[in-house]
CHARMM internal coordinates of N, CA and C (Angstrom, degrees):
IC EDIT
DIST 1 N 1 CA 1.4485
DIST 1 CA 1 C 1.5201
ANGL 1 N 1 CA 1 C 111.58
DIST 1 C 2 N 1.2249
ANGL 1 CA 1 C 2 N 113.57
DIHE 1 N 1 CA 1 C 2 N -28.46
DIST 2 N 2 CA 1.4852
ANGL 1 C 2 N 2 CA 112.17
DIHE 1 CA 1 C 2 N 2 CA -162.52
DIST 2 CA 2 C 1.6369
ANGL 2 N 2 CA 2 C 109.90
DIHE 1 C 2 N 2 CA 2 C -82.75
DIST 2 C 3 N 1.3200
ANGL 2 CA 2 C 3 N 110.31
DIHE 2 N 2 CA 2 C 3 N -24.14
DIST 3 N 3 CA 1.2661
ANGL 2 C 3 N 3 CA 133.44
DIHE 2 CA 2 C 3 N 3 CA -175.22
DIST 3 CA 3 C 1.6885
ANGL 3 N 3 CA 3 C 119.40
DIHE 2 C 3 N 3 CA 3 C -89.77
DIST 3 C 4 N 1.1074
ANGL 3 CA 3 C 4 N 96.03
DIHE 3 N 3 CA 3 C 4 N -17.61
DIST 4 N 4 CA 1.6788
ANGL 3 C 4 N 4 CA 108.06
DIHE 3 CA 3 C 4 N 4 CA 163.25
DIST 4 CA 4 C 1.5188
ANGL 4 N 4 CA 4 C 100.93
DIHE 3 C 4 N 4 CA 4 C -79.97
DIST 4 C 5 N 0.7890
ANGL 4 CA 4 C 5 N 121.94
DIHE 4 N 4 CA 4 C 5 N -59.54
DIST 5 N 5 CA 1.5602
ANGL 4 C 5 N 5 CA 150.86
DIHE 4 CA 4 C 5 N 5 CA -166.92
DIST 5 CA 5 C 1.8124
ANGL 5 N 5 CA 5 C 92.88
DIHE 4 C 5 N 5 CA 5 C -42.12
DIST 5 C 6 N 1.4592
ANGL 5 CA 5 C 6 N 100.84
DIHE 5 N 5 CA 5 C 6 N -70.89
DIST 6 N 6 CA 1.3480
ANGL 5 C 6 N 6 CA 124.43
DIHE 5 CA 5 C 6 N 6 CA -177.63
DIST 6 CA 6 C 1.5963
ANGL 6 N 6 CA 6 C 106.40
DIHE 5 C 6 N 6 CA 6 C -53.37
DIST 6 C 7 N 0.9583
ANGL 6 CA 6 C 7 N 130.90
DIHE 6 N 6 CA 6 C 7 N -50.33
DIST 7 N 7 CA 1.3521
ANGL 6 C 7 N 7 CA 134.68
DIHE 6 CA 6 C 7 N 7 CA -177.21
DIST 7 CA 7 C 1.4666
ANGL 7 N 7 CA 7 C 111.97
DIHE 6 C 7 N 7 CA 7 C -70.32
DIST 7 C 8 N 1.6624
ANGL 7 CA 7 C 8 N 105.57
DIHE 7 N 7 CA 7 C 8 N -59.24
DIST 8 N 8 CA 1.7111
ANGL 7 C 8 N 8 CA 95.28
DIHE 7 CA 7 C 8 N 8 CA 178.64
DIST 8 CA 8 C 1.2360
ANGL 8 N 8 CA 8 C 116.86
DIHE 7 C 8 N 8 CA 8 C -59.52
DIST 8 C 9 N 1.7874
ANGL 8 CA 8 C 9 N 134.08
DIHE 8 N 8 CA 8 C 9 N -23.34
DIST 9 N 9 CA 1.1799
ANGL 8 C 9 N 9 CA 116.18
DIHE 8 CA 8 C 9 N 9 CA -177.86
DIST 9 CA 9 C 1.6209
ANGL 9 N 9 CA 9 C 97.22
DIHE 8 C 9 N 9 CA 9 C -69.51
DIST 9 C 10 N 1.3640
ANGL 9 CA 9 C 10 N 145.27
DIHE 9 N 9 CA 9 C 10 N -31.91
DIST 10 N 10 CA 1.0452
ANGL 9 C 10 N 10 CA 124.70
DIHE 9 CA 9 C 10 N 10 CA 176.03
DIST 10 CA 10 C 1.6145
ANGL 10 N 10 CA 10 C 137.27
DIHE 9 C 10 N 10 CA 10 C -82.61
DIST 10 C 11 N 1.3844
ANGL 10 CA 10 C 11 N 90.79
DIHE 10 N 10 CA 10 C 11 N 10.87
DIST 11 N 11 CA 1.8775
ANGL 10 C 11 N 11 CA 115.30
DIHE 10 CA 10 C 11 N 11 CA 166.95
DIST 11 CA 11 C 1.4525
ANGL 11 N 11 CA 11 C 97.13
DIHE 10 C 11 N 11 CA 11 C -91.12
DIST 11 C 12 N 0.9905
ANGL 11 CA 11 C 12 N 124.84
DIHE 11 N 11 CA 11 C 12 N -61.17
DIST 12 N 12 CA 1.7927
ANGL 11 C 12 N 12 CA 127.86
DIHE 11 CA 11 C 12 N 12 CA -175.08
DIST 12 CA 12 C 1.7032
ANGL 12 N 12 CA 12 C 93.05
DIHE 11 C 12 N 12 CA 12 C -52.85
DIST 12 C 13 N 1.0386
ANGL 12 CA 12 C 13 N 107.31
DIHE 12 N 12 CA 12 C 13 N -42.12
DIST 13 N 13 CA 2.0383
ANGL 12 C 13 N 13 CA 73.83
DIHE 12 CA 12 C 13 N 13 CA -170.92
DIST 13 CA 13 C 1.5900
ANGL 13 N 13 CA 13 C 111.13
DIHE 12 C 13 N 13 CA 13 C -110.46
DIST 13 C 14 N 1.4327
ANGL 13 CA 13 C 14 N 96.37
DIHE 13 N 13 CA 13 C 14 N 51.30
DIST 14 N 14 CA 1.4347
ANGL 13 C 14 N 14 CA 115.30
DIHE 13 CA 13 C 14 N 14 CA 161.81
DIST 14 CA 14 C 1.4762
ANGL 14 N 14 CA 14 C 104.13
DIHE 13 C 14 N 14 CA 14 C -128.32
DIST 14 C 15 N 1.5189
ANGL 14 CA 14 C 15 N 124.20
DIHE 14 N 14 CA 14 C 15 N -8.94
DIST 15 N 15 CA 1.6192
ANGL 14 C 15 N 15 CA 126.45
DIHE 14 CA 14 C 15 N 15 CA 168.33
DIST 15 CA 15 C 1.7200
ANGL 15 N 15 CA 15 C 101.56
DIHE 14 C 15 N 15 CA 15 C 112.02
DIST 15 C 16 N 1.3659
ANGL 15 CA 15 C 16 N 107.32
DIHE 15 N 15 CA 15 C 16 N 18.01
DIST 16 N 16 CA 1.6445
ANGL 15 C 16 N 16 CA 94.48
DIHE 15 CA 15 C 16 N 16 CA -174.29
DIST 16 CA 16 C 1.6522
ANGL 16 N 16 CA 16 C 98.98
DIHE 15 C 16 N 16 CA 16 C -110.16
DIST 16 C 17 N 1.4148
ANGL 16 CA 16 C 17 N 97.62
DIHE 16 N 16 CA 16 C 17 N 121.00
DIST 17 N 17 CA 1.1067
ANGL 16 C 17 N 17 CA 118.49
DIHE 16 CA 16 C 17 N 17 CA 173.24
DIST 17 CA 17 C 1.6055
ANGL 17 N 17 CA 17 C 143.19
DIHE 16 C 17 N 17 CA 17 C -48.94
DIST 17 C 18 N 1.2799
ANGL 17 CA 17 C 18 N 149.54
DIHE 17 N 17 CA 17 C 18 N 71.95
DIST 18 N 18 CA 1.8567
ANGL 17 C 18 N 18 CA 132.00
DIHE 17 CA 17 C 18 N 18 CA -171.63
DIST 18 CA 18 C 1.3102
ANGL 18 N 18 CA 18 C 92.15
DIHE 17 C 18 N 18 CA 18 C -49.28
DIST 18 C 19 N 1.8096
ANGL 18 CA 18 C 19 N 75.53
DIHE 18 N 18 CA 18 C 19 N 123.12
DIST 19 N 19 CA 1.5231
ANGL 18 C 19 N 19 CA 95.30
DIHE 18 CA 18 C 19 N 19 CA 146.74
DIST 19 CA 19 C 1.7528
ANGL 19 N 19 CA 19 C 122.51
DIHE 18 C 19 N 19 CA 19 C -85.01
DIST 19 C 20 N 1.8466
ANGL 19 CA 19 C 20 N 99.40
DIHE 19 N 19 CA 19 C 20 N -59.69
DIST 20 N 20 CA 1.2983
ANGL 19 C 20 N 20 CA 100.07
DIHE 19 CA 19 C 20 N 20 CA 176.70
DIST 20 CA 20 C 1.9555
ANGL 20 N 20 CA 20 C 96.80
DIHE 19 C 20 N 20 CA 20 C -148.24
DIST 20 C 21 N 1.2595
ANGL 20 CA 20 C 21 N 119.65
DIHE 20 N 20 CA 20 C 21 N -153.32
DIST 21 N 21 CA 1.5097
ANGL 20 C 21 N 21 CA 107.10
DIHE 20 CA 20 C 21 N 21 CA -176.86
DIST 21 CA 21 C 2.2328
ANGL 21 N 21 CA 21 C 86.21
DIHE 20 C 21 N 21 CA 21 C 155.95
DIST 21 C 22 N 1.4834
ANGL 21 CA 21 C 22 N 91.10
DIHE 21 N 21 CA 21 C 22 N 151.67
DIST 22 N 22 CA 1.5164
ANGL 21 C 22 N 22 CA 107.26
DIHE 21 CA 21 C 22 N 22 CA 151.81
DIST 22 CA 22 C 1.5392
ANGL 22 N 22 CA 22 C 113.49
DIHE 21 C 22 N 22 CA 22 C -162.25
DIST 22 C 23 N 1.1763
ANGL 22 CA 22 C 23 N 97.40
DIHE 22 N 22 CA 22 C 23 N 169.13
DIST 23 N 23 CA 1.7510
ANGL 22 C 23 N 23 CA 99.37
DIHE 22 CA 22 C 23 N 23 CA -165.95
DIST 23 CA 23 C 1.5293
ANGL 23 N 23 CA 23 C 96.00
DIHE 22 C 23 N 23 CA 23 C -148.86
DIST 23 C 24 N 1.4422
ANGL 23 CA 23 C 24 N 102.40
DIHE 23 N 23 CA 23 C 24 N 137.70
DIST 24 N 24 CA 2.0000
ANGL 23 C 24 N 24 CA 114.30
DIHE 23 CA 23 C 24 N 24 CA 154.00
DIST 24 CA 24 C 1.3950
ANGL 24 N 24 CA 24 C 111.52
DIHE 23 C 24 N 24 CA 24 C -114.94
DIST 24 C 25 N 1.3877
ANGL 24 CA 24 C 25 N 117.21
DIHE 24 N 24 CA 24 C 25 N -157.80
DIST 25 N 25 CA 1.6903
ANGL 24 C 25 N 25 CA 125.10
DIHE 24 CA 24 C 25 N 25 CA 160.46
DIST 25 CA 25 C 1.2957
ANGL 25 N 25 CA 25 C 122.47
DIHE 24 C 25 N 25 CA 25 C -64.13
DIST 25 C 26 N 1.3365
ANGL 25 CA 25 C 26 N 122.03
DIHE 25 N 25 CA 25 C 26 N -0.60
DIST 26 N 26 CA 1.4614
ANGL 25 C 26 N 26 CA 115.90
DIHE 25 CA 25 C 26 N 26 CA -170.13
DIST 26 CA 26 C 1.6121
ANGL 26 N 26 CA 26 C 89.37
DIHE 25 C 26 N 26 CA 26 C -158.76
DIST 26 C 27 N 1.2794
ANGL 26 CA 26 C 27 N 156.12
DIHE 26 N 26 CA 26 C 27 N 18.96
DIST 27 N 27 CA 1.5174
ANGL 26 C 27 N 27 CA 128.64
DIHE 26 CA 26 C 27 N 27 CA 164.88
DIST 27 CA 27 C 1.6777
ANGL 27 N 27 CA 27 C 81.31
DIHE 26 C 27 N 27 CA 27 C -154.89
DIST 27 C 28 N 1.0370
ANGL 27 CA 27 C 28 N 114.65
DIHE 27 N 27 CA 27 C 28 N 141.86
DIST 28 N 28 CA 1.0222
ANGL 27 C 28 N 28 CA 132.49
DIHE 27 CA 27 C 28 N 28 CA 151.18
DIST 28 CA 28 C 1.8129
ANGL 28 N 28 CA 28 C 132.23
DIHE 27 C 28 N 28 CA 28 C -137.40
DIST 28 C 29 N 1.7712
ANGL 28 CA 28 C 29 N 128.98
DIHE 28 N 28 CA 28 C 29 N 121.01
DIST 29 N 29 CA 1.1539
ANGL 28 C 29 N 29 CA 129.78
DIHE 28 CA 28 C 29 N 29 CA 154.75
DIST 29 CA 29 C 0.9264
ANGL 29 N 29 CA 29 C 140.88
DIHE 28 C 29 N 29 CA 29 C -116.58
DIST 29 C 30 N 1.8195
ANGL 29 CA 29 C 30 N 135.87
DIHE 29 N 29 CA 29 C 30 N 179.19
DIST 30 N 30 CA 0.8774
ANGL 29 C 30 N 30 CA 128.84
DIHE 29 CA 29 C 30 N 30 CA 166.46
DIST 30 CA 30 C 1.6074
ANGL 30 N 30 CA 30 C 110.19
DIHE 29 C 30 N 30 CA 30 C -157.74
DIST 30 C 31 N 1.4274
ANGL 30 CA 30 C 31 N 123.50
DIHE 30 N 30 CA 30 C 31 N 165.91
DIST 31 N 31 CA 1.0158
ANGL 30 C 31 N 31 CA 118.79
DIHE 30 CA 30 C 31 N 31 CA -144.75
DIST 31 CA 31 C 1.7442
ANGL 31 N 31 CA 31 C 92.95
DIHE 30 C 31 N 31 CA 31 C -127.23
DIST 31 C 32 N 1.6519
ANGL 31 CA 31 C 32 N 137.92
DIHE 31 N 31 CA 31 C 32 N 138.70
DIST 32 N 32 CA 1.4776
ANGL 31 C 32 N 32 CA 130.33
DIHE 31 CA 31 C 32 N 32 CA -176.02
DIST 32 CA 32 C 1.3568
ANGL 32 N 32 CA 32 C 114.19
DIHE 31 C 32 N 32 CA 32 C -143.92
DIST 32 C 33 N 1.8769
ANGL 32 CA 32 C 33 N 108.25
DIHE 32 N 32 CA 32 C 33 N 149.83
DIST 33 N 33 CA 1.3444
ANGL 32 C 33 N 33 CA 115.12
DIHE 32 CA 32 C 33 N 33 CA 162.65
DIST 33 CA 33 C 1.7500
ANGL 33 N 33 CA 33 C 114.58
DIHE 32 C 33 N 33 CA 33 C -77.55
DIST 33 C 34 N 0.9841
ANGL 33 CA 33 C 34 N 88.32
DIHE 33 N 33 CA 33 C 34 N 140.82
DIST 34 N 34 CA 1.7300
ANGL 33 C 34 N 34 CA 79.35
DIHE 33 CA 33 C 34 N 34 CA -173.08
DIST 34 CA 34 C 1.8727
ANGL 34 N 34 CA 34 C 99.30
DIHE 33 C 34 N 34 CA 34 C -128.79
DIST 34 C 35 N 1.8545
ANGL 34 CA 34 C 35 N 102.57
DIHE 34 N 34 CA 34 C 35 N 115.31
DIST 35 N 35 CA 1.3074
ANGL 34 C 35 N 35 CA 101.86
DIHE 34 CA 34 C 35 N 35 CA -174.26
DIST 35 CA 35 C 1.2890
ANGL 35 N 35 CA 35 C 108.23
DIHE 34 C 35 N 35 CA 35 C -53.66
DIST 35 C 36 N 1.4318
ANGL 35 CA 35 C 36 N 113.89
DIHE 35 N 35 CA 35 C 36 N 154.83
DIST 36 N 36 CA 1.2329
ANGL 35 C 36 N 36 CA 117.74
DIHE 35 CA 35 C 36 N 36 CA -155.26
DIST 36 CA 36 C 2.0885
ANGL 36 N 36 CA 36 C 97.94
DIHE 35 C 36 N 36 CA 36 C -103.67
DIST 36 C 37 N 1.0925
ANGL 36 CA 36 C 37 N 90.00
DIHE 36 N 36 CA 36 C 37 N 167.63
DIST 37 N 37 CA 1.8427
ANGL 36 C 37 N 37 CA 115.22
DIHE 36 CA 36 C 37 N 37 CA -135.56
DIST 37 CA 37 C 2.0938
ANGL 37 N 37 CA 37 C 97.81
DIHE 36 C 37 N 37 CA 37 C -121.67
DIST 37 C 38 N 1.2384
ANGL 37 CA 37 C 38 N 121.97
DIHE 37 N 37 CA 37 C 38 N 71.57
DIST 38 N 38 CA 1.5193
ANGL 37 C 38 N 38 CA 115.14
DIHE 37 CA 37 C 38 N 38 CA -159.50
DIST 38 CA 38 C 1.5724
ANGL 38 N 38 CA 38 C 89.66
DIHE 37 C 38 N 38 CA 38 C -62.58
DIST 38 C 39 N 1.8600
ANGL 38 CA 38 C 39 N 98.47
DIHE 38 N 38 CA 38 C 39 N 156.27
DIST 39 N 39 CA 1.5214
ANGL 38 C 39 N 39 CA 112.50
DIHE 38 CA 38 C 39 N 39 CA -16.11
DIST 39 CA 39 C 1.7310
ANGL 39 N 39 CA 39 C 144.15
DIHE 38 C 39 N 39 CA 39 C -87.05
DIST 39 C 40 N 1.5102
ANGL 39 CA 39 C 40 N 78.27
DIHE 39 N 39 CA 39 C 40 N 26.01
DIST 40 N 40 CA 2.1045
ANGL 39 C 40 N 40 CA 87.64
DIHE 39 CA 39 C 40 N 40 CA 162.51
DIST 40 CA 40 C 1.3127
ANGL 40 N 40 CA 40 C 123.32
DIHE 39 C 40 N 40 CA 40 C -66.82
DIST 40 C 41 N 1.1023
ANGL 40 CA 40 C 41 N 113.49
DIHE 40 N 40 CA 40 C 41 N 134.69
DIST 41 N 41 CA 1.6744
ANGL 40 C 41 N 41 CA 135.94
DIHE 40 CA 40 C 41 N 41 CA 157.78
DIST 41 CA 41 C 1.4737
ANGL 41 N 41 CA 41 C 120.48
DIHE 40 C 41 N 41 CA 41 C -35.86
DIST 41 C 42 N 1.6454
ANGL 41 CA 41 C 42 N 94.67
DIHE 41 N 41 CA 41 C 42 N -69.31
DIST 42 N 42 CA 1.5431
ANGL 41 C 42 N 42 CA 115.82
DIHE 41 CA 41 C 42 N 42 CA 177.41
DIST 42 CA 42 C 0.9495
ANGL 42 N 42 CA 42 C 118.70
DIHE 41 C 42 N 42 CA 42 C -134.80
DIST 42 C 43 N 1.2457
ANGL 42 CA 42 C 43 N 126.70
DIHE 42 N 42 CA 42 C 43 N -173.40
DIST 43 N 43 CA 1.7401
ANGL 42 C 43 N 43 CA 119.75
DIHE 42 CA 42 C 43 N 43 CA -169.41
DIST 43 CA 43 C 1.8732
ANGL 43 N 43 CA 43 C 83.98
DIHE 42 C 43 N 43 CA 43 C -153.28
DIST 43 C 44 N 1.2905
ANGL 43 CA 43 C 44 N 93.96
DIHE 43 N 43 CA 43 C 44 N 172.34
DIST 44 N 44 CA 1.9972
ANGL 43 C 44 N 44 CA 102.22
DIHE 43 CA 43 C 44 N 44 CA 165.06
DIST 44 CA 44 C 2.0324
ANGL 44 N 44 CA 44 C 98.78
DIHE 43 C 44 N 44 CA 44 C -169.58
DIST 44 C 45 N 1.1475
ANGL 44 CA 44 C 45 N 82.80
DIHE 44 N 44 CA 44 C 45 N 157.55
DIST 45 N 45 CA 1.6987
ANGL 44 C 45 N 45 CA 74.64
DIHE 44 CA 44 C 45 N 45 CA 175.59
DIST 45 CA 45 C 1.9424
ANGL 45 N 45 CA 45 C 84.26
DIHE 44 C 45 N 45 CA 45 C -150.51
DIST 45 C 46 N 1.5604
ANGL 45 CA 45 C 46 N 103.49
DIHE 45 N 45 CA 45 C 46 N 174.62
DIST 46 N 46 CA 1.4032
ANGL 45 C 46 N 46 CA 137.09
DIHE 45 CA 45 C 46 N 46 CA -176.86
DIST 46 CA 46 C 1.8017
ANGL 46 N 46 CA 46 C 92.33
DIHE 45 C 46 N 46 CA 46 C -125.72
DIST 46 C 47 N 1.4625
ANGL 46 CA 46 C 47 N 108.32
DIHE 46 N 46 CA 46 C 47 N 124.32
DIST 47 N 47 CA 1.4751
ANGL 46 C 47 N 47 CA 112.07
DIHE 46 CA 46 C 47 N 47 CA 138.84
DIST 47 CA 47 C 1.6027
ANGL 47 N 47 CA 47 C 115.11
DIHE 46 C 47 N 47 CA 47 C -107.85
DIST 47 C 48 N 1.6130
ANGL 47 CA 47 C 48 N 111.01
DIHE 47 N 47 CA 47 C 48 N 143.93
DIST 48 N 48 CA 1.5358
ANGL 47 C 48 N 48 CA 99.57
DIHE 47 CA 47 C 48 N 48 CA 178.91
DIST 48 CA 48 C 1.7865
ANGL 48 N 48 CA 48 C 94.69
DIHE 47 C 48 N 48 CA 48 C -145.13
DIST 48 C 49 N 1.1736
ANGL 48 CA 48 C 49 N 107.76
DIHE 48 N 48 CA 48 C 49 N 163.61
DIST 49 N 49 CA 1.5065
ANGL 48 C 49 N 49 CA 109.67
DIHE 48 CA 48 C 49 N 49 CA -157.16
DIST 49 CA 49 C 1.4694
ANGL 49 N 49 CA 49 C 104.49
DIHE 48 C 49 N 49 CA 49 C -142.09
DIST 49 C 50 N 1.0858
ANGL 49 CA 49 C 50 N 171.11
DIHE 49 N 49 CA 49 C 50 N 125.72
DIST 50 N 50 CA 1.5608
ANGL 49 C 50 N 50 CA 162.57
DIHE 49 CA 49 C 50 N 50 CA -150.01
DIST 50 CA 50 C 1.3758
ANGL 50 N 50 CA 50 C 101.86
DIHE 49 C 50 N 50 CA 50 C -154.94
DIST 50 C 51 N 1.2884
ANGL 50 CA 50 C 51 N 153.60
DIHE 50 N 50 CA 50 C 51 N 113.54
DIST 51 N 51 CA 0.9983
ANGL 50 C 51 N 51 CA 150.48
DIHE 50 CA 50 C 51 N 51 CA 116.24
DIST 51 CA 51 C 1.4075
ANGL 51 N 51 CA 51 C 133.41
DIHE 50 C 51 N 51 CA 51 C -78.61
DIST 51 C 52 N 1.4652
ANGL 51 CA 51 C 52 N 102.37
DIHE 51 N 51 CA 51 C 52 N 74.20
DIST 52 N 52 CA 1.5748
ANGL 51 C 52 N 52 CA 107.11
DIHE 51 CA 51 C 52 N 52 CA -177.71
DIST 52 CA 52 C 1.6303
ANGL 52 N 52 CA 52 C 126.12
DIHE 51 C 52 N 52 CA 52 C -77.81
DIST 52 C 53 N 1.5762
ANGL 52 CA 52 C 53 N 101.18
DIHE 52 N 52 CA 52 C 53 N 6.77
DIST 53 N 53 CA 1.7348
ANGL 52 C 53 N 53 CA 102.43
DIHE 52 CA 52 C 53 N 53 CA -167.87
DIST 53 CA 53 C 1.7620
ANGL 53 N 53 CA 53 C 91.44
DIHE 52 C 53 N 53 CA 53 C -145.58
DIST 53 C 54 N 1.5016
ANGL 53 CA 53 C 54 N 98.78
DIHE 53 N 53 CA 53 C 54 N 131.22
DIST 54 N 54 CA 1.6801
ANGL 53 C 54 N 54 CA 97.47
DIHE 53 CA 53 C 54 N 54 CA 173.28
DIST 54 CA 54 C 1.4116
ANGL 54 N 54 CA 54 C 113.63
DIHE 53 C 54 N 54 CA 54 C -56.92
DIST 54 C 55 N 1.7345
ANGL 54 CA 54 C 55 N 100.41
DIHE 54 N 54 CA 54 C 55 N 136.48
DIST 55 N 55 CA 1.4976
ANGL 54 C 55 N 55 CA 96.79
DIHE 54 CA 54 C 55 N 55 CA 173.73
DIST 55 CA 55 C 1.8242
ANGL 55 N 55 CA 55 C 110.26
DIHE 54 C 55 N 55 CA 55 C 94.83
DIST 55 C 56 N 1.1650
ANGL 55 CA 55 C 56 N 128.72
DIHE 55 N 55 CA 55 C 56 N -17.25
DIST 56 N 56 CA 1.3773
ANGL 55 C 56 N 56 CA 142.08
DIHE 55 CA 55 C 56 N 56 CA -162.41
DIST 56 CA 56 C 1.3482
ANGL 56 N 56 CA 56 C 117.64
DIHE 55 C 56 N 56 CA 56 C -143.78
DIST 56 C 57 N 1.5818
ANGL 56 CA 56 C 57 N 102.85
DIHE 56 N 56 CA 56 C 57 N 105.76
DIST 57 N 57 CA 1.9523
ANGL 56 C 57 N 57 CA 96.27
DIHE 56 CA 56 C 57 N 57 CA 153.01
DIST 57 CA 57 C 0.9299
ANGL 57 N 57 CA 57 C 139.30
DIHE 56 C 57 N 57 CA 57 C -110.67
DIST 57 C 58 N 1.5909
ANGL 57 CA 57 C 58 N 119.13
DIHE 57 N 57 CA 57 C 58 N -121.39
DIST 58 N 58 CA 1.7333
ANGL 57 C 58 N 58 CA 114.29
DIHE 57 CA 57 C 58 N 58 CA -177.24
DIST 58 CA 58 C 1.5363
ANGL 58 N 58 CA 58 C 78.60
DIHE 57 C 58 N 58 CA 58 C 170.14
DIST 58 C 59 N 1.6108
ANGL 58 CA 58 C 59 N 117.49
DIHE 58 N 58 CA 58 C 59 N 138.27
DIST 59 N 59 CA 1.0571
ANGL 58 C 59 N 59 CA 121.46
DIHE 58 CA 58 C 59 N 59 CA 149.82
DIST 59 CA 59 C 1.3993
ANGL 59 N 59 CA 59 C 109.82
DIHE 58 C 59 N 59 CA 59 C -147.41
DIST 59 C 60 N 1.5782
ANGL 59 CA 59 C 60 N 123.19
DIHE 59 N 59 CA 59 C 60 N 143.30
DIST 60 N 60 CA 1.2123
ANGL 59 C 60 N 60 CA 120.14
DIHE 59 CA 59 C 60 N 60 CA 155.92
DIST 60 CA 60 C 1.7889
ANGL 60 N 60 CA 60 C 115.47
DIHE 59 C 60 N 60 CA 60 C -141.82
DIST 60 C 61 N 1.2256
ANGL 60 CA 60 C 61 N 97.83
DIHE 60 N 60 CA 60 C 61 N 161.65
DIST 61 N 61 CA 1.2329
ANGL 60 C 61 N 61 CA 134.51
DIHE 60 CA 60 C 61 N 61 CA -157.07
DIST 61 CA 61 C 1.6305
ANGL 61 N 61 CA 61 C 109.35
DIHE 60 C 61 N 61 CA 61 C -101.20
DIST 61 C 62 N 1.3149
ANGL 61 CA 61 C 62 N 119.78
DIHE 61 N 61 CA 61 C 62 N 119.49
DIST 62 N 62 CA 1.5394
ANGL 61 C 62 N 62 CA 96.29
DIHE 61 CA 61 C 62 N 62 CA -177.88
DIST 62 CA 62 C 2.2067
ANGL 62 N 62 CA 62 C 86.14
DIHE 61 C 62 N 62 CA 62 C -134.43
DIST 62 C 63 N 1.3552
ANGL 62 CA 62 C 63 N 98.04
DIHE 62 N 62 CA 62 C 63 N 168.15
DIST 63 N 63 CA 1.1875
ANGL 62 C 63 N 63 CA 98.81
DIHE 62 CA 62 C 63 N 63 CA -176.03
DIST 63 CA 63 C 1.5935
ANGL 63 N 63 CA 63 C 111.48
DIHE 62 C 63 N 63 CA 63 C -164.79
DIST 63 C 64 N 1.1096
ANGL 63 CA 63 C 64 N 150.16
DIHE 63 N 63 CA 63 C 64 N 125.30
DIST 64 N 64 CA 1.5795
ANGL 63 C 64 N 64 CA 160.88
DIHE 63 CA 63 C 64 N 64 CA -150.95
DIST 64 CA 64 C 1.5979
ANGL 64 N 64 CA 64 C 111.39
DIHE 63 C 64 N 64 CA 64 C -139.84
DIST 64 C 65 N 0.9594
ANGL 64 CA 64 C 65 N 126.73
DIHE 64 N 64 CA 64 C 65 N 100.09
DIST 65 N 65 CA 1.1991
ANGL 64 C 65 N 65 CA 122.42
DIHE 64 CA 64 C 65 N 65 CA 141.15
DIST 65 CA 65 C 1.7312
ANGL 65 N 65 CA 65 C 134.89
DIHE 64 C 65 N 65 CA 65 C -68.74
DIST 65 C 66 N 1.3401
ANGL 65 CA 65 C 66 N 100.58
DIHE 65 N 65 CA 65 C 66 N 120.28
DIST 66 N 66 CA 1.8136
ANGL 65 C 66 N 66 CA 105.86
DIHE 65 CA 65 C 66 N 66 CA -159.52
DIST 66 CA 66 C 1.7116
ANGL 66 N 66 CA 66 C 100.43
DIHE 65 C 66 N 66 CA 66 C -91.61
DIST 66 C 67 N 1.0283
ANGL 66 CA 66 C 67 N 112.91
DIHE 66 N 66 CA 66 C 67 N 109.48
DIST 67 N 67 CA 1.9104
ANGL 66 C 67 N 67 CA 103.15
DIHE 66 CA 66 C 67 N 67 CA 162.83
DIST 67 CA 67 C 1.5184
ANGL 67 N 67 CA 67 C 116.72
DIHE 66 C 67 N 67 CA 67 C -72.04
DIST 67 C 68 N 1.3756
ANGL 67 CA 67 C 68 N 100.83
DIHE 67 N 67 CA 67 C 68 N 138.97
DIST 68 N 68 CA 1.7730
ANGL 67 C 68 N 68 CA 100.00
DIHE 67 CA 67 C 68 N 68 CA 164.27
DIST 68 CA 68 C 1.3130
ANGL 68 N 68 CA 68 C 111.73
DIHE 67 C 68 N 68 CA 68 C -102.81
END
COOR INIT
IC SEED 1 N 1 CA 1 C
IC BUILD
């Protein structure tokens, strides 16, 4: 949780927007507007966070820019 937390505040002050997101002790996501990037329209990204083993995570980052 803390690490979602930690990361999206550093998506928000790059301009990327929550959309939506949930988190437990071991999975955490969230869902983003992602200012858009010419010549894209819009953008969106996924953060996801897994800590399935004490002591150890995994996070990745995905992100798309959509053309119209």
């Amino acid at each position: 949780m803390e690490l979602e937390a930690y990361f999206g505040k550093q998506l928000e002050s790059v301009g990327w927007g929550r959309v939506n997101g949930s988190a437990d002790d071991f999975f955490a996501w969230s869902s983003w507007r992602v200012p858009a990037v010419p010549p894209a329209k819009q953008g969106r990204g996924v953060l996801q966070i897994l800590a399935a083993f004490p002591g150890e995570g995994a996070l990745s980052l995905w992100m798309e820019c959509v053309r119209h």
